[in-house]
Backbone bond lengths (Angstrom), bond angles and torsions (degrees), N, CA, C in turn:
res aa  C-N    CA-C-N  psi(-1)  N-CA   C-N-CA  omega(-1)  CA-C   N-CA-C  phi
1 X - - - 1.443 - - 1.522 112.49 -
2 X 1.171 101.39 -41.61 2.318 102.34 176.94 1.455 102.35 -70.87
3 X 1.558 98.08 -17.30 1.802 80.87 178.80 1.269 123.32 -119.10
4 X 1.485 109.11 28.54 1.500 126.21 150.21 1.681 105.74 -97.67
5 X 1.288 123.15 -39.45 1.265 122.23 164.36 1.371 126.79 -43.70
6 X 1.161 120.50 -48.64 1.483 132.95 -176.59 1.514 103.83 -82.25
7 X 1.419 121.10 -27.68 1.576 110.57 161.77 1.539 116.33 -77.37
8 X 0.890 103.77 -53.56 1.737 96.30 174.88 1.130 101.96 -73.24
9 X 1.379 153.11 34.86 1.557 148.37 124.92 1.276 113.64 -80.93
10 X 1.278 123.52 -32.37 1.125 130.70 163.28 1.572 123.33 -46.99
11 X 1.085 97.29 -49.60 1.735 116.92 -157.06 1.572 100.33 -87.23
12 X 1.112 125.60 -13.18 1.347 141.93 147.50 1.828 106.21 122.79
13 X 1.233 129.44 58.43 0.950 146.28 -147.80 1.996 90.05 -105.56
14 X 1.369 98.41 125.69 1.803 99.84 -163.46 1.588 111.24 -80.25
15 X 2.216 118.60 40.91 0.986 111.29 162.26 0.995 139.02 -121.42
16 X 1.421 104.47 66.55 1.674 119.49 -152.79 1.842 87.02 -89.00
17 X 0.865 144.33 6.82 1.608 116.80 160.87 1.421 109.23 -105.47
18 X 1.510 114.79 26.37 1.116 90.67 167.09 1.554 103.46 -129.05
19 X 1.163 122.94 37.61 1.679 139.87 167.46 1.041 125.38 -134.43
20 X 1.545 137.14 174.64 1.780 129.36 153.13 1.527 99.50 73.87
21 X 1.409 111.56 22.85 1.933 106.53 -179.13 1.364 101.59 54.45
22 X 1.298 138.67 34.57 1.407 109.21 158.61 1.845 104.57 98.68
23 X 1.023 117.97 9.83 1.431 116.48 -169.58 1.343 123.96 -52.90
24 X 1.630 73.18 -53.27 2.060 105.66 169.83 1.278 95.49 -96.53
25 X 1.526 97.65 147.11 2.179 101.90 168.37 1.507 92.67 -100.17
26 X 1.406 132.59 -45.72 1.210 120.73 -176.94 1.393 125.76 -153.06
27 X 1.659 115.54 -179.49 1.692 97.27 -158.83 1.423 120.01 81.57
28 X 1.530 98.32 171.96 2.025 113.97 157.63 1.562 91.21 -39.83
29 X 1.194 95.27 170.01 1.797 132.55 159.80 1.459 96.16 -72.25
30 X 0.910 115.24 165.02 1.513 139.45 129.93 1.295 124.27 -46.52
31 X 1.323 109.85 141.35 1.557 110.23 -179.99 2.216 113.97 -41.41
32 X 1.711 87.86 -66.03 1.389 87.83 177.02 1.514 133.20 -37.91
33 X 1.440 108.52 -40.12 1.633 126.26 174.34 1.363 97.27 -63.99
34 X 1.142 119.33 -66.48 1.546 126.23 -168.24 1.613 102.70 -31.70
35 X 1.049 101.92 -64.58 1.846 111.16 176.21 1.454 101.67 -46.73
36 X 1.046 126.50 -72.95 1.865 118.55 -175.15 1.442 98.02 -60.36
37 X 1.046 143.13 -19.08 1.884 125.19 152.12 1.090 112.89 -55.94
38 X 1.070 129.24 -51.41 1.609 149.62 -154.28 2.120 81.84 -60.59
39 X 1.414 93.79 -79.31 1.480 121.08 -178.47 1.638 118.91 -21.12
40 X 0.912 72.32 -38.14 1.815 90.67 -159.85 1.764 112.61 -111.42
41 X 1.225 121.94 -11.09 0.937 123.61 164.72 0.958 132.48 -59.95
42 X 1.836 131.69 -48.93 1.551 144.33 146.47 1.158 119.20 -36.88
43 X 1.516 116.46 -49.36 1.368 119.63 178.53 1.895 119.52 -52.62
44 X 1.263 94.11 -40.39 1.717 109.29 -179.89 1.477 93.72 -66.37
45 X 1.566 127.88 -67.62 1.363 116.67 174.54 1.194 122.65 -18.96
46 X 0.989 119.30 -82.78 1.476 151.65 -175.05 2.208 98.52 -36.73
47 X 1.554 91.94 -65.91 1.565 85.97 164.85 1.856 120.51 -48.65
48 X 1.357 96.37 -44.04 1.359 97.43 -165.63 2.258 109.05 -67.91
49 X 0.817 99.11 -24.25 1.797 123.52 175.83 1.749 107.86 -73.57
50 X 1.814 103.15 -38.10 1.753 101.71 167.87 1.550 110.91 -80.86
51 X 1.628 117.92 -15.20 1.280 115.72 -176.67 1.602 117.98 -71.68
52 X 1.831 98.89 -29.49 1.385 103.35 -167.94 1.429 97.20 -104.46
53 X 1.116 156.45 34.78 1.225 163.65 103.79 1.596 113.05 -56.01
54 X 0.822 114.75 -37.96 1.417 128.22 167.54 1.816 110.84 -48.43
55 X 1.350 99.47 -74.27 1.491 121.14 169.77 1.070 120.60 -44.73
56 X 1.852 124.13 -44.31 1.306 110.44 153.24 2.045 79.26 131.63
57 X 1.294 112.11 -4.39 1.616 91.23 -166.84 1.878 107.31 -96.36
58 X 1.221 103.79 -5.41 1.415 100.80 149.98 1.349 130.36 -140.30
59 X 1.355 129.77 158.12 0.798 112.02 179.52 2.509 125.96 67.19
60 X 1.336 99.35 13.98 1.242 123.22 -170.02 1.830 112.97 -20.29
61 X 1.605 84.74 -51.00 2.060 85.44 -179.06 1.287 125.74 -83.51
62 X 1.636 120.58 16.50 1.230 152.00 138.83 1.480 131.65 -49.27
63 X 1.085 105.39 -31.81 1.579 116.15 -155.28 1.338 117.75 -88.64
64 X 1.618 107.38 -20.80 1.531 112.48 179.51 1.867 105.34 -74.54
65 X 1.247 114.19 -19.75 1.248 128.46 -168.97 1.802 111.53 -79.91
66 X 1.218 120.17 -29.32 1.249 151.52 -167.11 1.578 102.26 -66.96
67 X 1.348 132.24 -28.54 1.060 128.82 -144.34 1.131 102.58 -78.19
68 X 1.453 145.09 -50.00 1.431 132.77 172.92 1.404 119.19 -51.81
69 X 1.374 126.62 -28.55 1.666 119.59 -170.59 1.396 107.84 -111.93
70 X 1.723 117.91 20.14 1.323 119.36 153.96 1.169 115.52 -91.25
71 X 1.244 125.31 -18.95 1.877 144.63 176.62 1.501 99.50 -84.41
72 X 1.234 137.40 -36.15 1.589 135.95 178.54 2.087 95.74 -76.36
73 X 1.415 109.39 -31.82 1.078 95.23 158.04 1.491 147.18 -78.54
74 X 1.369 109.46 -31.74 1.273 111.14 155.35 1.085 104.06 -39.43
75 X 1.585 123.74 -88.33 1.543 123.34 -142.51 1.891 106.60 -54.29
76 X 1.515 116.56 -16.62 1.390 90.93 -177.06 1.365 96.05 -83.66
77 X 1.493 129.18 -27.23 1.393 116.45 176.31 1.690 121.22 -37.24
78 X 1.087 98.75 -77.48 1.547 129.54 150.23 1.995 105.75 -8.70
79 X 1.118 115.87 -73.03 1.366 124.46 163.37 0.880 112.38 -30.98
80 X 1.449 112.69 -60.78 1.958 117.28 -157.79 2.114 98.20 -88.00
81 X 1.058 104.78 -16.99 1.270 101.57 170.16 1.550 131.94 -75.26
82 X 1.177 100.51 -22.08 1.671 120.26 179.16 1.781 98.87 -95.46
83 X 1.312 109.37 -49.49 1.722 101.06 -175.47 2.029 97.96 -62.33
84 X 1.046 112.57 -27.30 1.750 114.70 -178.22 1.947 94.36 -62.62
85 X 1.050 105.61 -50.68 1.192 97.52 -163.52 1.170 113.97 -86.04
86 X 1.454 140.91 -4.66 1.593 148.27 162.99 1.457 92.68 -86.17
87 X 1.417 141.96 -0.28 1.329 126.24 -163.19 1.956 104.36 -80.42
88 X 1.580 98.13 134.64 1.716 102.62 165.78 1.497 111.73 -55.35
89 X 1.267 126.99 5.10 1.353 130.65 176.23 1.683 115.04 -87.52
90 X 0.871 113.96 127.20 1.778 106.36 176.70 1.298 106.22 -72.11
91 X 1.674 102.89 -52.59 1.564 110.74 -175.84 1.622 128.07 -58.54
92 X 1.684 88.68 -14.51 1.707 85.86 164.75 1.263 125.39 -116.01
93 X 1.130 95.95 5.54 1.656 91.00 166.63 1.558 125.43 -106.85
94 X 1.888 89.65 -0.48 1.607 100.18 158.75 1.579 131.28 -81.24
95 X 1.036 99.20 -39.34 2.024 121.13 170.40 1.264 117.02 -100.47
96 X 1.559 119.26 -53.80 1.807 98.40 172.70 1.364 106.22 -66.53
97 X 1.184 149.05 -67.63 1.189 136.20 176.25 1.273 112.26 -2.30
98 X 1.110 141.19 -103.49 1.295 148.28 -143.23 1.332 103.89 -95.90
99 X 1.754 131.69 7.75 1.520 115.36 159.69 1.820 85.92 -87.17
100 X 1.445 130.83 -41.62 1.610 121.38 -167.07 1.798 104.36 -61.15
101 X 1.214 121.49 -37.64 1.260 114.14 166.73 1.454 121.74 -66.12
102 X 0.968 107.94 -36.03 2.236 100.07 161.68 1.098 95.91 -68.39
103 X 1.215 148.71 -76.21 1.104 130.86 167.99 1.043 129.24 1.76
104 X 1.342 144.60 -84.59 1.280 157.35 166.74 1.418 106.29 -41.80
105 X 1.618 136.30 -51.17 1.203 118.28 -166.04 1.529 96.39 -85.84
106 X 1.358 145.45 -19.35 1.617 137.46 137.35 1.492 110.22 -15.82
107 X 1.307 96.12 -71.71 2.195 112.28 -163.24 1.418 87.55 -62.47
108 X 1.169 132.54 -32.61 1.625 110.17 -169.64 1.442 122.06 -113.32
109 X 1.785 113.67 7.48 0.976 119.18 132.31 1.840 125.78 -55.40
110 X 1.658 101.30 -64.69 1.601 93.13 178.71 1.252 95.22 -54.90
111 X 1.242 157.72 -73.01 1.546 141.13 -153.15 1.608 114.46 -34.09
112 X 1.238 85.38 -65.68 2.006 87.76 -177.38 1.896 105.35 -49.98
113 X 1.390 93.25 -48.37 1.487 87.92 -165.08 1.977 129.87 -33.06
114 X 0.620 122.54 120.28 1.895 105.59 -177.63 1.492 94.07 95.69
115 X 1.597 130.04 29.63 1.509 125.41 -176.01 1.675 92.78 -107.12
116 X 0.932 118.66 119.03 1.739 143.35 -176.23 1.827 108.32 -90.14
């Protein structure tokens, strides 16, 4: 889901106050932002693809292996959840806030999970 968000922020999608801390109050992003959407959008994929390997629904005999770069995921969750909530944005520190904190208690469910 953040990394359909961050593509359609990219693509000029008019919810720039609710990302980037508030950079933009409203509308597209800015060109510059647009690019760190662009940027960062795959990357979240890509996390989100180690999460579900993690979980076990793809890729299953993978997952025991996963355990260190589901914890590098938390903490960026974790990151982007605290910058949501210091954000000059109301709107993001009303909704990203607390979808990045499910978030996180998700990522640190799969983390624990498979803990011996």
């Amino acid at each position: 889901g953040f990394a359909l968000f961050h593509a359609a922020l990219a693509m000029g999608a008019p919810w720039a106050a609710l990302a980037w801390g508030g950079q933009a109050k409203a509308g597209p992003l800015p060109p510059r932002l647009q690019m760190g959407s662009t940027i960062l959008a795959p990357f979240i994929a890509a996390m989100g693809m180690l999460l579900l390997i993690r979980g076990g629904w793809i890729y299953p005999e993978l997952a025991a292996t996963l355990f260190w770069p589901v914890w590098a995921i938390f903490l960026f969750v974790v990151t982007q959840m605290f910058g949501a909530l210091r954000s000059d944005s109301r709107l993001e520190q009303r909704y990203m806030t607390p979808a990045y904190a499910v978030a996180a208690v998700l990522c640190a469910a799969l983390a624990f999970a498979g803990m011996q």
